[in-house]
C-alpha positions as CSV (number, residue, x, y, z in Angstrom):
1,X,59.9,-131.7,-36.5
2,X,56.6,-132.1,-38.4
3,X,55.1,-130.0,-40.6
4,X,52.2,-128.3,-38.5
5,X,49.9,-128.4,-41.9
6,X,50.4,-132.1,-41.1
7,X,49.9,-131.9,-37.5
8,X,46.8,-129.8,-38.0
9,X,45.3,-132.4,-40.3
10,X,45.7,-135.3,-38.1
11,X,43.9,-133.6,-35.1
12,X,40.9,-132.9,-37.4
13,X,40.5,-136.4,-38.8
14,X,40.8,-137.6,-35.4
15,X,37.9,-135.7,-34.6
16,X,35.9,-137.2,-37.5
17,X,34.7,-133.8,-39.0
18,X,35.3,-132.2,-41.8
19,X,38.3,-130.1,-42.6
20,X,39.7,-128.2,-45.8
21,X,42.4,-125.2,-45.2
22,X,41.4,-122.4,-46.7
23,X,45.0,-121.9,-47.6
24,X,48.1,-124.2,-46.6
25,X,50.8,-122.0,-44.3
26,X,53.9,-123.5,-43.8
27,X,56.3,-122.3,-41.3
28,X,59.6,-122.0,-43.2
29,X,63.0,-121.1,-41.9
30,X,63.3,-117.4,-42.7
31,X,66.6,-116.4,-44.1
32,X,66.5,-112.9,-43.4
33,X,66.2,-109.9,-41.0
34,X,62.5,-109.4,-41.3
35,X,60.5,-112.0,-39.8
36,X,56.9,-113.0,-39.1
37,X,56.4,-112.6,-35.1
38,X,52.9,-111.7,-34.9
39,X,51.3,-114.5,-36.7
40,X,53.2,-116.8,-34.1
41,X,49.4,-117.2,-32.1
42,X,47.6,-117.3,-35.1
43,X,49.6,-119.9,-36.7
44,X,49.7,-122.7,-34.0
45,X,46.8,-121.8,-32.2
46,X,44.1,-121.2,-34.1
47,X,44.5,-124.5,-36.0
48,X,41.5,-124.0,-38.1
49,X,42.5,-121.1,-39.4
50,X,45.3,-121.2,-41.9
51,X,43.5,-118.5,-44.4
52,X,44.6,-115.4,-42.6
53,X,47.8,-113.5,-43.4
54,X,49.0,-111.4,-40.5
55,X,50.9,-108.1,-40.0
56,X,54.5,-109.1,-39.6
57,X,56.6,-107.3,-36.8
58,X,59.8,-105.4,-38.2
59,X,63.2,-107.3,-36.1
60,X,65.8,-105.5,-35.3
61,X,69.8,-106.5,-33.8
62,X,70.1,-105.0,-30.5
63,X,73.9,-104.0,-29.5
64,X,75.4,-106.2,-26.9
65,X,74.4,-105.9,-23.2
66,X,76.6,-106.9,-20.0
67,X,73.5,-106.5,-18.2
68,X,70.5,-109.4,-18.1
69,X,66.9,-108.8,-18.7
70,X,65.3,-106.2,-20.5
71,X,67.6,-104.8,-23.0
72,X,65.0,-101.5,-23.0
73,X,65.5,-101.1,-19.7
74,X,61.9,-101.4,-17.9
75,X,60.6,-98.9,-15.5
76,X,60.2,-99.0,-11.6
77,X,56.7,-99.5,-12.5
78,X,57.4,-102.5,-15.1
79,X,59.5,-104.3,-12.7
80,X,56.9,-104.7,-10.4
81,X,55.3,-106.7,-13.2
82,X,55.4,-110.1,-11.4
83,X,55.4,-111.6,-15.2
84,X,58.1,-109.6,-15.6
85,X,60.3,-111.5,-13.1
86,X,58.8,-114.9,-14.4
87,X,60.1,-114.1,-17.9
88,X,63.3,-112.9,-16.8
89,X,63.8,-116.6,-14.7
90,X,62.8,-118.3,-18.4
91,X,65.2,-116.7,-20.3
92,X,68.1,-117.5,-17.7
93,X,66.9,-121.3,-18.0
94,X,66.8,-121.0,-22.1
95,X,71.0,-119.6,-22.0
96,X,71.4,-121.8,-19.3
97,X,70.2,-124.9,-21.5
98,X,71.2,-123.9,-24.6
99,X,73.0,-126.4,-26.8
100,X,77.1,-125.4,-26.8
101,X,79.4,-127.6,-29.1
102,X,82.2,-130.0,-27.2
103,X,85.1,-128.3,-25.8
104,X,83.6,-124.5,-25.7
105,X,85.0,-122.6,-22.6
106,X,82.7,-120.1,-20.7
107,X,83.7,-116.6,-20.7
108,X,82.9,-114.6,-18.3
109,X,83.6,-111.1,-20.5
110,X,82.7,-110.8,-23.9
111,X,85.8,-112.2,-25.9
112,X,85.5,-110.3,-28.5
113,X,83.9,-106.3,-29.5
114,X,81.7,-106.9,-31.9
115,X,78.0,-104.9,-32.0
116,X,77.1,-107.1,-34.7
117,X,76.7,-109.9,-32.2
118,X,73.6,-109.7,-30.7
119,X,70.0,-110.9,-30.3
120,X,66.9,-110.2,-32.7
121,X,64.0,-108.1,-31.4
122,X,61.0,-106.5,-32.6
123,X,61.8,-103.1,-33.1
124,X,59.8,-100.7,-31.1
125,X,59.2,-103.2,-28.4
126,X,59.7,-102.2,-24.7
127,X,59.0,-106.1,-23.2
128,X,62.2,-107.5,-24.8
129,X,63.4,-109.6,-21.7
130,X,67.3,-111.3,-22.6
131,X,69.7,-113.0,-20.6
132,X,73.3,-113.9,-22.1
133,X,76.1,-116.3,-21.5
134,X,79.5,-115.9,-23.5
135,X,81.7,-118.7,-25.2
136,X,84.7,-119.4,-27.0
137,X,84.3,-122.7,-29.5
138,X,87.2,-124.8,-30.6
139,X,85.7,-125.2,-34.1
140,X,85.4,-122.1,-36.9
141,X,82.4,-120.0,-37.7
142,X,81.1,-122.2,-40.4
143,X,81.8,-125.6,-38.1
144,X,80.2,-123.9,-35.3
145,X,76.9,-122.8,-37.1
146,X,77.0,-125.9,-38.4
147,X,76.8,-127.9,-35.5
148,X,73.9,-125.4,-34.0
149,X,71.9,-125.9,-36.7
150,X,71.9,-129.6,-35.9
151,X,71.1,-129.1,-31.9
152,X,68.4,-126.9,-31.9
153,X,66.0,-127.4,-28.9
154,X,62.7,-129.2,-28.9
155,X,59.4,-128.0,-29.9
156,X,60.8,-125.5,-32.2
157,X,58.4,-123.2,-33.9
158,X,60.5,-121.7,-36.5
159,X,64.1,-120.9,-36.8
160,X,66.2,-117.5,-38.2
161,X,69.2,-117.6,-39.6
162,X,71.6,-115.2,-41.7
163,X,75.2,-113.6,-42.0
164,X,76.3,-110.1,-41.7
165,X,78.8,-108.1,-43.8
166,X,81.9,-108.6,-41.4
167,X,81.8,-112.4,-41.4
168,X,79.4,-113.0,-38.2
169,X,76.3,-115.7,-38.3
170,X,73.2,-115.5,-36.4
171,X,71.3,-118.5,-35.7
172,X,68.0,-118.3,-33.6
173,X,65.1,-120.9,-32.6
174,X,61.8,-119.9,-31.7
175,X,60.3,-122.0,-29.5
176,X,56.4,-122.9,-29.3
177,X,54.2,-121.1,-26.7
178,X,53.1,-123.2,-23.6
179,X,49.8,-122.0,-21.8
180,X,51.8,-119.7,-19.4
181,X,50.3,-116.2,-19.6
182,X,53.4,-114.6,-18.1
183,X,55.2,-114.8,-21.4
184,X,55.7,-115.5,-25.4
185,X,57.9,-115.7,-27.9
186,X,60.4,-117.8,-26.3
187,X,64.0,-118.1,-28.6
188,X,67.2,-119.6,-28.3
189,X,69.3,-117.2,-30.1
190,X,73.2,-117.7,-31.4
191,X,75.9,-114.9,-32.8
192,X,79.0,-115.9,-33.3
193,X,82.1,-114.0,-35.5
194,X,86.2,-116.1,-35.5
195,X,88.5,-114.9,-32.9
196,X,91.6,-115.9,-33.7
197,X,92.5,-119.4,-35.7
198,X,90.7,-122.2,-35.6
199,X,88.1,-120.1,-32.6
200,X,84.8,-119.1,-32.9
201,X,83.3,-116.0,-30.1
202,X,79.5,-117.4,-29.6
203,X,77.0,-115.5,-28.0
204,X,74.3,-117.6,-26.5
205,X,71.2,-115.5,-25.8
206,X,67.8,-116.4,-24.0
207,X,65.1,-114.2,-25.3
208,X,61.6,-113.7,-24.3
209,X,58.7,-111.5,-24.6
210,X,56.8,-110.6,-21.2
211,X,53.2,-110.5,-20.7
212,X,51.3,-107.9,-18.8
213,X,49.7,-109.3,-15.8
214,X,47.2,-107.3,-17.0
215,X,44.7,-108.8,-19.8
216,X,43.5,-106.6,-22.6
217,X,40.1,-106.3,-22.3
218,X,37.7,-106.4,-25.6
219,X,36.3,-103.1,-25.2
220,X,35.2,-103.2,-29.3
221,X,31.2,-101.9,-29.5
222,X,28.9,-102.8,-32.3
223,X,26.6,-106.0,-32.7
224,X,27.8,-108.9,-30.6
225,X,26.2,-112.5,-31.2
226,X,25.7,-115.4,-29.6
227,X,26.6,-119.0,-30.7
228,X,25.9,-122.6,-29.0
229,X,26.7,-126.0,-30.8
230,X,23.1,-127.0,-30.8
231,X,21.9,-123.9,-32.7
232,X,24.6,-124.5,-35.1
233,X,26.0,-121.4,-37.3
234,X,23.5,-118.5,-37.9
235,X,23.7,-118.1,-41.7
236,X,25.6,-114.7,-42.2
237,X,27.5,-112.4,-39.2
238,X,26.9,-109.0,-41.1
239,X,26.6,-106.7,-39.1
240,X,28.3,-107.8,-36.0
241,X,31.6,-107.7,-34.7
242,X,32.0,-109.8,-32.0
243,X,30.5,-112.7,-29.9
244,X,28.6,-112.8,-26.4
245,X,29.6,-115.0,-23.6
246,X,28.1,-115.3,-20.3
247,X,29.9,-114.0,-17.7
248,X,33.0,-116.0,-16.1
249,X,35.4,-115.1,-14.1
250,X,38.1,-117.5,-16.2
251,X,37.0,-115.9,-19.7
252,X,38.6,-112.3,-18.1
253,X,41.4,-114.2,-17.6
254,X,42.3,-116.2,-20.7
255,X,40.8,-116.8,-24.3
256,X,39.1,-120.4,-23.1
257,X,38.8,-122.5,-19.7
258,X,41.0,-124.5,-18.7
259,X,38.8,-127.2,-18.8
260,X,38.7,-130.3,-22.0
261,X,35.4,-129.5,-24.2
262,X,33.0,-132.3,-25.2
263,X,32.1,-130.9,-28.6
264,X,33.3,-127.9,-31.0
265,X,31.9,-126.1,-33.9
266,X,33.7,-123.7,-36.3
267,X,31.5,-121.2,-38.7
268,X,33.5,-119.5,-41.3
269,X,32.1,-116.8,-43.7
270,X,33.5,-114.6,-46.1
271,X,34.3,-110.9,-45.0
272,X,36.4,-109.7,-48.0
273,X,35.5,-106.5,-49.4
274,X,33.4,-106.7,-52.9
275,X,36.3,-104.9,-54.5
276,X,39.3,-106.7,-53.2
277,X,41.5,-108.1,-56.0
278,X,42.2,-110.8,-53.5
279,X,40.6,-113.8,-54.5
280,X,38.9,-115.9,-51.5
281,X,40.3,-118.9,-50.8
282,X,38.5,-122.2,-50.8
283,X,37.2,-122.9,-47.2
284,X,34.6,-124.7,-45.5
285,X,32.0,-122.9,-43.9
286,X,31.5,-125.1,-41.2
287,X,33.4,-127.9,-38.9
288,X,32.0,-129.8,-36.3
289,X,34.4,-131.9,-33.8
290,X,33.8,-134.6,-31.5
291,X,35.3,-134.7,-28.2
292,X,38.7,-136.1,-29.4
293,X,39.0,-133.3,-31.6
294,X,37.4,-130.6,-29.5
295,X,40.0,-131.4,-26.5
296,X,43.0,-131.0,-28.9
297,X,41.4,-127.2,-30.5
298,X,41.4,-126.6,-27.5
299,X,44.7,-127.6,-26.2
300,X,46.2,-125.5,-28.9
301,X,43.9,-122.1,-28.0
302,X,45.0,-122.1,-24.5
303,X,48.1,-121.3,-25.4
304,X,46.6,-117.8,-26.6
305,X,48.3,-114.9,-24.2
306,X,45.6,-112.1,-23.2
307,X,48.2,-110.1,-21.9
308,X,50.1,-107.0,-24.1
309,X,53.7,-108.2,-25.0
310,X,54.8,-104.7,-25.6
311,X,53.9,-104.1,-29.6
312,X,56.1,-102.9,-31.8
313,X,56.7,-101.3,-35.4
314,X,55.3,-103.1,-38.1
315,X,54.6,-103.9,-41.9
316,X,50.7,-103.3,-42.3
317,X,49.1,-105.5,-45.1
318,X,45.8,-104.2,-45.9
319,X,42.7,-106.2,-47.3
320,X,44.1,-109.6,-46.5
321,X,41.8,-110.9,-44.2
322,X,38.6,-112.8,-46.3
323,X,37.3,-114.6,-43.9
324,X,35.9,-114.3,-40.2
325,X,35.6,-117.4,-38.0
326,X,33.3,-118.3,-34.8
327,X,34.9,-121.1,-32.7
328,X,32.3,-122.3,-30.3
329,X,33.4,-125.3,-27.5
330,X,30.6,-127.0,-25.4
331,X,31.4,-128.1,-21.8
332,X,29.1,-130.3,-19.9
333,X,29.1,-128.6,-17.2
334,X,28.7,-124.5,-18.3
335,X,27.4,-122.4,-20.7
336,X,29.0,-123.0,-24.6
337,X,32.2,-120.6,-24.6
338,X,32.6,-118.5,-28.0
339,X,35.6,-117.0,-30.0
340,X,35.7,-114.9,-32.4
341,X,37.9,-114.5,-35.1
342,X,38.6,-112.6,-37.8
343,X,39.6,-108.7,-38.5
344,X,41.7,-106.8,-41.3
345,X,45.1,-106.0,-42.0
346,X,47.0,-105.2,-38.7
347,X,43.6,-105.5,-36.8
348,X,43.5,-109.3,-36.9
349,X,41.5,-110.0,-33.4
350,X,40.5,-113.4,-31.1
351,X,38.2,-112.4,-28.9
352,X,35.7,-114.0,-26.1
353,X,34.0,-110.9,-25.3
354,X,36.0,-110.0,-21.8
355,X,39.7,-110.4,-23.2
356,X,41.7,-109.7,-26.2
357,X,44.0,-112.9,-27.4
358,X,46.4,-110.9,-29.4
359,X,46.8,-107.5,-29.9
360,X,46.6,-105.3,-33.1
361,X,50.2,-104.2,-34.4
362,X,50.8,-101.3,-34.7
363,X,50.6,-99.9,-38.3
């Protein structure tokens, strides 16, 4: 898989403007419990924005489940979600098509009692959505995790791994959103632990995080501007806190139509506080695309989910966000559709003045 610094870069010089990250983000394979889940959208999506460091959700091993879907156990009221149901038919096709080394046999019990096999989750969150299948693998632990790590699925985002004290593995891949709004956070995740010689017990989980069909609306006050790609970037945002778009009937349903752009424009200022010890990272202030580039931005923001995937507990960095960003995309055929970008801390916010594209975590 390529780097998505790398991927990043090539869609900008495509698009023949100009393009420094204000910091360079890798996405590296995390080797313990506590993992980044939150800065999942702002990573891939917003590709023009690799200066901001996100609050990262706390995960947590939920104990093992004979029952499929939401390990929480969702209200009347939540399973009349329809995304609900449309995650909970994802995750059966992630077990279903998850990658099982030669000769495994099916179980149709768990083969073994072990609570420290079992899926990753945010903890806190209430829209955990899992479905699980049960094997027993001819080949030991090691061999088996081995194997895995070599057969993960496509499009993989970023992938977990890590042991626990009685000899078990974990192994998990994180898969990159699509522009469904039903769901996110979509993982292939393995435990496994040896039952008797030679045997490995593998758990085989398809995880998921559903979507309110609901959006969250923006419902922040203070200043709003307005931003078009012929009047370029206005010279400071002080004072303001969000952008204005005309009204749409799409934009109150996703960050950005579904529609290609003809043009883009990025405006990026500094928003750091005059006594942060954080020093600003070199950025610049503006970025105009061409269509080629413009159509693959926004590609990558319509992958944004407006809907609340159930929050969770999390660490809280404060003071990390230095910079706020305006992503404007011009259409031919309607008004220039705006984004803002930008925050503090947990409150990290995209926003096009009707719907939220990721909620705050929760301190």
């Amino acid at each position: 898989m390529r780097d998505v610094d790398e991927t990043i870069k090539e869609a900008l010089r495509s698009a023949g403007g100009t393009f420094e990250p204000a910091e360079l983000l890798s996405l590296p394979r995390v080797r313990n419990r506590a993992r980044v889940l939150r800065a999942r959208t702002i990573i891939w999506v917003l590709v023009l924005a690799l200066f901001i460091a996100s609050g990262a959700l706390i995960a947590t091993r939920v104990p093992s489940s004979s029952k499929n879907g939401s390990l929480i156990g969702p209200s009347k009221k939540v399973n009349k979600d329809p995304n609900y149901e449309i995650t909970l038919v994802v995750t059966k096709q992630l077990a279903d098509g998850a990658a099982i080394p030669p000769g495994s046999v099916r179980s149709s019990t768990p083969p073994i009692q072990n609570h420290s096999l079992s899926p990753e989750m945010p903890a806190g969150n209430n829209h955990f959505v899992d479905t699980t299948h049960w094997w027993i693998v001819p080949t030991s632990v090691r061999e088996t995790v081995r194997w895995l790590s070599r057969h993960g699925p496509p499009n993989v985002r970023y992938s977990v791994g890590g042991s626990g004290g009685d000899g078990s593995r974990f192994v998990g891949f994180h898969i990159s959103d699509d522009t469904s709004q039903a769901y996110t956070d979509r993982a292939i995740q393995y435990s496994m632990a040896a039952i008797g010689i030679g045997h490995t017990a593998l758990r085989v989980d398809g995880t998921a995080l559903w979507l309110s069909s609901k959006p969250i609306r923006d419902t922040r006050g203070g200043r709003k501007i307005r931003v078009t790609v012929a009047g370029g970037c206005p010279r400071s945002v002080a004072g303001y806190h969000d952008i204005i778009n005309p009204s749409s009937e799409d934009l109150m349903k996703q960050a950005v139509p579904s529609a290609d752009p003809t043009a883009a424009l990025v405006c990026r200022y500094e928003t750091r506080s005059p006594d942060s010890p954080i020093p600003l990272p070199k950025f610049t202030p503006v970025t105009a695309l061409r269509s080629n580039g413009a159509r693959k931005l926004a590609l990558q923001l319509r992958t944004l989910k407006v809907g609340f995937d159930g929050g969770g507990i999390g660490s809280c960095p404060q003071g990390l966000i230095t910079l706020t960003e305006i992503v404007v995309l011009s259409y031919p055929d309607r008004p220039d559709v705006d984004l803002w970008y930008g925050g503090g801390g947990c409150r990290s916010v995209i926003a096009n003045g009707f719907v939220l594209a990721d909620d705050p975590i929760a301190p």
